[in-house]
C-alpha positions in Angstrom: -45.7 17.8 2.4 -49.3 17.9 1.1 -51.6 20.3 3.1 -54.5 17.8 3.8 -57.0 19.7 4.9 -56.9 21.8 1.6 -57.3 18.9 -0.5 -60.0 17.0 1.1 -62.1 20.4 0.8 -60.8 20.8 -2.9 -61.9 17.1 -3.8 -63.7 15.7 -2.0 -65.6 13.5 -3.7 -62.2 11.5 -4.7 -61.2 11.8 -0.8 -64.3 10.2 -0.1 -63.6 7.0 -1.9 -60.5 7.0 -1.2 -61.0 7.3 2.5 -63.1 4.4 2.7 -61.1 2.0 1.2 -58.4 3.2 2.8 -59.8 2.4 6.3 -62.1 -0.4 5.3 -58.8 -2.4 3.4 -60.3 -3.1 0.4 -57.7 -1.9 -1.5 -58.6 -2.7 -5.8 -55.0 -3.4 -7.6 -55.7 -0.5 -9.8 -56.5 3.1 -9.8 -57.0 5.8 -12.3 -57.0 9.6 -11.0 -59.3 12.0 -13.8 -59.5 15.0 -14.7 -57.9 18.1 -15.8 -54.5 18.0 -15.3 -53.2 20.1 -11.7 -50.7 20.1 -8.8 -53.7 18.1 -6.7 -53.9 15.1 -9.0 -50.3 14.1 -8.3 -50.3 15.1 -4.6 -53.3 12.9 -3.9 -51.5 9.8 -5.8 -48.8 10.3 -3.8 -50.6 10.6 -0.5 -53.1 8.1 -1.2 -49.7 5.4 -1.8 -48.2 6.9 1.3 -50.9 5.4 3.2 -51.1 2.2 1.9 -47.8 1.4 3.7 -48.0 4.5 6.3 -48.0 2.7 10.0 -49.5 6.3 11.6 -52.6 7.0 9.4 -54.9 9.4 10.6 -58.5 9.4 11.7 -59.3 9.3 7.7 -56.6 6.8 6.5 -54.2 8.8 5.2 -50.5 8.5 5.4 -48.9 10.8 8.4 -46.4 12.0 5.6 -43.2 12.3 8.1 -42.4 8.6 9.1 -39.8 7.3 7.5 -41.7 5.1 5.1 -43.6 8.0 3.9 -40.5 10.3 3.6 -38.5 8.0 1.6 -41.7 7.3 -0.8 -41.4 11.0 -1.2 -38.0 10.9 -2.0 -38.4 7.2 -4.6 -35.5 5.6 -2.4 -37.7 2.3 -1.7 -37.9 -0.4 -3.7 -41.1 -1.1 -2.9 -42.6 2.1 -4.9 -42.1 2.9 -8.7 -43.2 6.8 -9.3 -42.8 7.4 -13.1 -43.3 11.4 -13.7 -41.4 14.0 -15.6 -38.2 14.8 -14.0 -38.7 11.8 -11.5 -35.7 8.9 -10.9 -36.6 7.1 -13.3 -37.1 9.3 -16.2 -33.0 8.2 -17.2 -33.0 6.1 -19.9 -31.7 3.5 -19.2 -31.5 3.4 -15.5 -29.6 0.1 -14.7 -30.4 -2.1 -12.4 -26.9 -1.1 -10.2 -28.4 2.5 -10.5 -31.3 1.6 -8.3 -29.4 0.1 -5.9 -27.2 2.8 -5.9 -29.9 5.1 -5.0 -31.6 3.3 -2.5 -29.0 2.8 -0.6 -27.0 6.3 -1.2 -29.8 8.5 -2.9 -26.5 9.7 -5.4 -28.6 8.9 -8.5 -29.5 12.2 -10.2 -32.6 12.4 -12.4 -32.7 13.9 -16.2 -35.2 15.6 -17.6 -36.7 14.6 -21.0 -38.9 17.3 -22.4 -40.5 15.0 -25.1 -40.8 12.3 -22.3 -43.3 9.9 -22.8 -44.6 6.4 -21.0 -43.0 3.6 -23.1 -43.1 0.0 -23.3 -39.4 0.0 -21.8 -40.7 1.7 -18.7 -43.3 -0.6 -18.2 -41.0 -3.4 -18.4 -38.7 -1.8 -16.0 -41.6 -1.9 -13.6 -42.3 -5.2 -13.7 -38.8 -6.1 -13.3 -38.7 -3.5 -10.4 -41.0 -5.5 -8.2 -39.9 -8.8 -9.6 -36.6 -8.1 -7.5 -38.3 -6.5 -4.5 -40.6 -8.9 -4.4 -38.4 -11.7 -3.0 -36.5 -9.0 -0.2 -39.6 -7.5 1.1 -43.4 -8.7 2.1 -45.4 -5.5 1.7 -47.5 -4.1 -0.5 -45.6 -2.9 -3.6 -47.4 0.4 -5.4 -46.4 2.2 -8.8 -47.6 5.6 -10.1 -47.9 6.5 -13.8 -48.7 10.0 -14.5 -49.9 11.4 -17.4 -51.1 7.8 -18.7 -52.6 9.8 -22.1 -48.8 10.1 -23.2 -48.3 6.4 -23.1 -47.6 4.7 -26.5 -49.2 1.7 -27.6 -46.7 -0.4 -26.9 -46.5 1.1 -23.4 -49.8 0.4 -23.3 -50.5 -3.3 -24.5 -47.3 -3.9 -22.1 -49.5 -2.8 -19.1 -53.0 -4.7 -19.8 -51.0 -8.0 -19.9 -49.8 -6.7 -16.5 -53.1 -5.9 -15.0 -55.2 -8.7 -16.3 -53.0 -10.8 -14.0 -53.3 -8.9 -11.1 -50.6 -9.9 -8.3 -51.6 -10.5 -4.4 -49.9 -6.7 -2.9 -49.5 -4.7 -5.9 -51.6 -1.8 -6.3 -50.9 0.7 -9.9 -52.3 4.7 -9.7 -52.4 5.4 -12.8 -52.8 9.9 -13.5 -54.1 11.5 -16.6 -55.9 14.2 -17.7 -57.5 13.0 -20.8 -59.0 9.9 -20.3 -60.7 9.2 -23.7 -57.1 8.6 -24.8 -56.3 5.5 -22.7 -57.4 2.3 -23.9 -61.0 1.6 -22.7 -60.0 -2.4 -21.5 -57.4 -0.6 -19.6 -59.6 1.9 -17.8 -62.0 -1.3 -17.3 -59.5 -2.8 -15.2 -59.1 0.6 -12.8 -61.1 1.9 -10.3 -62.4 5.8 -11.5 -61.7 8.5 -9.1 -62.6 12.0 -10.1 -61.2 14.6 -9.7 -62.1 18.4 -9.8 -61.0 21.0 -11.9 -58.2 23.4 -10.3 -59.7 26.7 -9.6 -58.4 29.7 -10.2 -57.9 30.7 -6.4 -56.2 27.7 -6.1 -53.6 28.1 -9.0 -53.2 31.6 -8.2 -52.4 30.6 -4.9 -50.0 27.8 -6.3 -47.9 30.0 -8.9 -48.0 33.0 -6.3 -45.4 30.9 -4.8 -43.1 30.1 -7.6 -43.5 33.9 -9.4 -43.5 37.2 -7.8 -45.5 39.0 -10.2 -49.3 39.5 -9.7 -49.9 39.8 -13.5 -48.0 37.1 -14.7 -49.9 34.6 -12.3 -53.2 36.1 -13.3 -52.4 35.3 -16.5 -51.6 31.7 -16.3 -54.3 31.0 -13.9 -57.0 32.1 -16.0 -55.3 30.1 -18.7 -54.9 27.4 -16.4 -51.4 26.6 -16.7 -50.5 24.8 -13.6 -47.0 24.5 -11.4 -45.0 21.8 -13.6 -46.5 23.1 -16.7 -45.0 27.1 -15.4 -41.8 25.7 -14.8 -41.0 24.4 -17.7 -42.1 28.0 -19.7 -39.8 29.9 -16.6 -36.4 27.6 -18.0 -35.5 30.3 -20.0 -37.7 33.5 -18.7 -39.2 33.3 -22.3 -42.7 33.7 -21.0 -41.6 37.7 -19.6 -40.3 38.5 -23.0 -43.3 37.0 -24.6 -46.1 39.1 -22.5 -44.1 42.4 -22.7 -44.8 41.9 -26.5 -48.4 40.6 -26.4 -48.6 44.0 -24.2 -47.2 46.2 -26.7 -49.1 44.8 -29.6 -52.3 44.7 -27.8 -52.7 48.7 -28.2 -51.1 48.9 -31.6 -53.8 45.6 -33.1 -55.3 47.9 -35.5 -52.4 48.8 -37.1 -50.2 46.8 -40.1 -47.3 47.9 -38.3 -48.4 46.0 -35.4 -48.6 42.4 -37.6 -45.0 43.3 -39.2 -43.4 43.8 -35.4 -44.8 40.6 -34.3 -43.1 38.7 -37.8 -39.7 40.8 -37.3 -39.7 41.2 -33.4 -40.3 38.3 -31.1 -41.7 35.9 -33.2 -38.1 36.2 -35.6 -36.4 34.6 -32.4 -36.5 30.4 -32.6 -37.4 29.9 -29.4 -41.0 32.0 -29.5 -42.0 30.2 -32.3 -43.6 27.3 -30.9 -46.9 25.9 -30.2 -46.3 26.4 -26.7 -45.0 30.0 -27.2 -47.6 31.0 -29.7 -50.1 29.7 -27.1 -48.9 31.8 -24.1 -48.9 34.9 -26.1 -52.4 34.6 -27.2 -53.8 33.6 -23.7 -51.9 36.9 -22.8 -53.7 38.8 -25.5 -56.8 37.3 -24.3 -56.1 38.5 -20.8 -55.7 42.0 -21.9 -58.9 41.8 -23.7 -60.8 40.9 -20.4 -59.0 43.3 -18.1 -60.6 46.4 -20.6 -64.1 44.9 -19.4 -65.7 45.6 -22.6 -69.2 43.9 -24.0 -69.3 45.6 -27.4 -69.7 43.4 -30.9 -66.2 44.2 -32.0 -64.7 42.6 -28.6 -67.0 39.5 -28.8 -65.4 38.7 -32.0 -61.9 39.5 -30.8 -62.8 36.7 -28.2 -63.6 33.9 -30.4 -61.0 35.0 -32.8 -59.0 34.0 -29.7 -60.4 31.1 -28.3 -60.4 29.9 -31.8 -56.9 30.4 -32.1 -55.5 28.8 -28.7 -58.3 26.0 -30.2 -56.3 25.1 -33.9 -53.1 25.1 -31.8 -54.0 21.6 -30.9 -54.0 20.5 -34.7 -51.2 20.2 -36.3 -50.1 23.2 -38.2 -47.2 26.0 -38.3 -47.7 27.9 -35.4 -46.7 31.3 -36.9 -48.6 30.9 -39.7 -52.0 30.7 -37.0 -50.4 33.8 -35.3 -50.6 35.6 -38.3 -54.1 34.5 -39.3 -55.1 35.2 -35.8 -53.2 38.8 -36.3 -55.0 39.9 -39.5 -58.6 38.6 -38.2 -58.2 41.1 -35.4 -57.0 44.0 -37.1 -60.1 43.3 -39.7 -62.5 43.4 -36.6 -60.6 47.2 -35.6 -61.3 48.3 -39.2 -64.8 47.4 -39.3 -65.6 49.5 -36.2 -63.6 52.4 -37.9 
């Protein structure tokens, strides 16, 4: 259940606007939530469609979040809401049309997981066919959710403008993403803009404080900005533990050769470290250490940007280790300068 007072003090602005419409009923048939991706952009998505079919709104609009129309939008077992999210429902592929009924009616259906999930134009025809077959059992408003829209392909894509220039009487989209210069711009056109605020770091500390017991640990992926789903995913296989104790012990030994060689023939050997993703939590590690010795010298400004720089090129593509080592021999070069 989403703590309401928190979030309507952590955005308000996008409360604001939604609150009005909300209790004015001028609901638009399209929505897009902004902004950098954390746990409040899909909490307020899934509130804010709550409340479009929530009979016990409160003095602001929003959904009561225990009647049993908001309960079983919380739990996807209504036909008349489509919630497409990693590790949702409807992230099987296929999921039949006897699979839906089977978990509306028994909630037996279990969901699957795909780590290279993306929005595809399958999915958006599953929608549409979705609420084509609602449509004839049920009167009320029928809502979907799309999160992390930047992922969509352009298929998925072109699939969804055809389905939002002809807008239907009851249907309202939410459409989530944290990168909005990657949608197409006719499809943000077509969608009302609600902002959405950074997370702040006392409010992903306070987040991951509840899924890890280890102060450090969520200091580190605060500051790095790593949110809940995002953590999860690195805690599948406790990789991210292995990967700091060895950002720690290379931190103090940076200056050396030997240092470089252990990362190549220690951690970095095993398969499972040596992705972008792994590469990228070891050097936000590293850049954690570097701020905890509180330093302002030269020598640990350019350790910084040698860092930034580093977590920067991971979003090009290029071989991973081969930017670790780069990033390796740059700061043992800064070291030897000062010596």
């Amino acid at each position: 259940m989403v703590d309401k007072k928190k979030l309507k003090e952590r955005q308000p602005v996008a409360w604001k606007i939604l609150s009005n419409a909300l209790k004015s009923g001028r609901i638009s048939h399209a929505y897009m939530f902004y902004g950098q991706k954390g746990p409040d952009q899909s909490r307020l998505a899934l509130l804010f469609a709550q409340s479009l079919l929530c009979q016990h709104r409160d003095e602001d609009g929003f959904a009561c979040q225990t009647c049993d129309s908001c309960r079983q939008m919380a739990e996807e077992s209504t036909p008349d809401f489509f919630w497409l999210h990693p590790g949702g429902l409807r992230t099987r592929k296929p999921l039949s049309r006897k699979e839906l009924d089977a978990w509306w009616k028994t909630q037996t259906v279990q969901a699957v997981e795909n780590k290279s999930w993306r929005l595809k134009k399958e999915d958006i025809l599953r929608l549409q066919e979705t609420f084509a077959y609602s449509a004839a059992t049920t009167a009320r408003r029928q809502i979907y959710i799309l999160e992390q829209y930047e992922l969509a392909t352009p298929s998925a894509s072109n699939t969804l403008l055809k389905f939002l220039e002809e807008p239907k009487d009851n249907l309202t989209g939410i459409l989530c993403t944290s990168a909005i210069n990657m949608i197409l711009p006719t499809i943000v056109s077509r969608c009302q803009l609600i902002p959405l605020r950074p997370p702040g770091k006392a409010a992903l500390e306070a987040e991951l404080g509840e899924l890890i017991d280890d102060e450090e640990m969520v200091a580190i992926l605060a500051r790095a900005g790593y949110d809940v789903p995002k953590t999860s995913e690195l805690l599948e296989d406790q990789a991210i533990f292995e990967l700091r104790a060895a950002a720690k012990d290379y931190w103090g030994l940076r200056q050396s050769h030997g240092a470089l060689v252990g990362l190549e023939l220690g951690v970095f050997a095993k398969g499972k470290f040596g992705t972008r993703e792994g590469v990228a939590f070891f050097l936000n590690c590293l850049l954690y250490f570097l701020e905890q010795e509180k330093r302002t010298d030269l020598p640990s400004i350019r350790e910084r940007e040698i860092l930034l720089e580093g977590i920067d090129a991971l979003r090009m593509p290029l071989d991973p280790l081969l930017l670790m080592e780069r990033v390796a021999c740059d700061l043992r070069k800064v070291g030897r300068a000062v010596r």
